[in-house]
C-alpha positions in Angstrom: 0.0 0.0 0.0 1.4 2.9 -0.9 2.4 6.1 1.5 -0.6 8.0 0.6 -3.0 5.4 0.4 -1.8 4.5 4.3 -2.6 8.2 5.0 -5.9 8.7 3.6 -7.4 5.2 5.6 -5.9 7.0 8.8 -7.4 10.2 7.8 -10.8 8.5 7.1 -10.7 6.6 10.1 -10.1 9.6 12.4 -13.1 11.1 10.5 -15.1 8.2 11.0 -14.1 8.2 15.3 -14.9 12.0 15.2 -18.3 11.7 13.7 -19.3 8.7 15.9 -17.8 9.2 19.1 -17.5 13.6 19.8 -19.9 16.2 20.0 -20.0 16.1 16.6 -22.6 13.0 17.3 -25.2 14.1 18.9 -27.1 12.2 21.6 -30.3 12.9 18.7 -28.5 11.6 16.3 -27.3 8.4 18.4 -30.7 7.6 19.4 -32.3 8.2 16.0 -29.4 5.5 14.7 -30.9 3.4 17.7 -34.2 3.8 16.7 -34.6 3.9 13.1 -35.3 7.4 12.9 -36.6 10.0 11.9 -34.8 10.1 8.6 -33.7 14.0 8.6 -31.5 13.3 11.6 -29.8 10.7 10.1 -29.2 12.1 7.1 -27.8 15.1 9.1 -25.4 12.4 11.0 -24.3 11.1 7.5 -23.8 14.5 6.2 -21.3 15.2 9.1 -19.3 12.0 8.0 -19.3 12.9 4.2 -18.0 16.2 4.9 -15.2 14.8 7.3 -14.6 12.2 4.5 -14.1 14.8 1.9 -12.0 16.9 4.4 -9.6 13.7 4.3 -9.3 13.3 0.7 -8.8 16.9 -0.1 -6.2 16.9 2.8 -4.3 14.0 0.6 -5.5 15.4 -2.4 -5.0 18.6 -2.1 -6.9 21.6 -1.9 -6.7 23.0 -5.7 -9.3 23.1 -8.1 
């Protein structure tokens, strides 16, 4: 695996703890997860993890355009 490739899965796992286990997850969003809902609040919980995975990748990437 190559150096970058190495950095980016750390980069998306630390994304992945942040969104799950810091104020970033709220206890609404946890207990919508628990409970199958509603929807909007998961979708907000998923939103928080795409944005920290695209943080990652443009971190590796880099940020031009």
């Amino acid at each position: 695996m190559s150096t970058e490739a190495t950095v980016l899965l750390t980069f998306l796992l630390v994304g992945h703890f942040l969104g799950d286990v810091t104020p970033l997850a709220t206890t609404r969003m946890q207990k919508a997860k628990a409970d199958g809902g509603p929807m909007w609040v998961i979708a907000t919980h998923a939103a928080v993890h795409g944005i920290l995975s695209g943080l990652a990748v443009a971190l590796v990437a880099g940020f031009s355009l």
